[in-house]
C-alpha positions in Angstrom: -7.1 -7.1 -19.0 -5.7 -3.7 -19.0 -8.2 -0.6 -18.1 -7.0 2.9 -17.9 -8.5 4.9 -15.3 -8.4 8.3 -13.6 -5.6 9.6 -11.6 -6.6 9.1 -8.2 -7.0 12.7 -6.5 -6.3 12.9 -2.2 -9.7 14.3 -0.2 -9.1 16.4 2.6 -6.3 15.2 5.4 -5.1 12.9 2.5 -2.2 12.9 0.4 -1.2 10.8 -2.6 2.2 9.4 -3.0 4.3 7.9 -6.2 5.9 4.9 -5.5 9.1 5.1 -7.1 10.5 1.2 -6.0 9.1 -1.6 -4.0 10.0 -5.1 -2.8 9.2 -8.4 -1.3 11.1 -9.4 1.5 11.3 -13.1 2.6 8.7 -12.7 5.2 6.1 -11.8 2.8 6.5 -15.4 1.5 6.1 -17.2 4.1 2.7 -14.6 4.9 1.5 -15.4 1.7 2.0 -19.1 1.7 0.7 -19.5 4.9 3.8 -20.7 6.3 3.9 -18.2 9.1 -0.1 -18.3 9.8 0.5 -19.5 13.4 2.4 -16.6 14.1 1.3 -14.3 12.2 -2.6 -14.9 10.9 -3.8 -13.8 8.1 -6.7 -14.1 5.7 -5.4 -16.3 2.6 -4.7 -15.2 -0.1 -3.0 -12.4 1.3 -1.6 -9.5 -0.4 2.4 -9.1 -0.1 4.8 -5.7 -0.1 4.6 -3.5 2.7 8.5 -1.9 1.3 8.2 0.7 -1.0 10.4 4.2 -1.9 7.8 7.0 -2.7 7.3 10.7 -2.7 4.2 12.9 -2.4 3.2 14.0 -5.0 -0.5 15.6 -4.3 -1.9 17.1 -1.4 -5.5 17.6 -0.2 -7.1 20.5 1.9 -5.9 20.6 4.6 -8.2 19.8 7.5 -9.3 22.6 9.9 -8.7 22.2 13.7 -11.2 21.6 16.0 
């Protein structure tokens, strides 16, 4: 199921970025298969990519200093 939904807007000290590429590199894999799990524990069924080429494209307010 598809659902369309609002473009995300960043709250103050956030910013939004576009991700222009991303991958999956062999270690993500093994993370998600549980291959590396005594190494490297995770709760199953874990969520791979952690690679990605992006830009920022939106701003929030910018915090004030304490």
């Amino acid at each position: 199921m598809v659902e369309h939904v609002p473009d995300p807007h960043p709250g103050p000290g956030e910013i939004r970025v576009r991700v222009a590429a991303a991958g999956a590199n062999p270690v993500d894999w093994k993370v998600r298969s549980g291959a590396v799990q005594e190494v490297f524990p995770v709760d199953l069924p874990a969520i791979p990519g952690r690679d990605a080429v992006s830009v920022v494209d939106e701003m929030g307010a910018t915090r004030a200093s304490t």
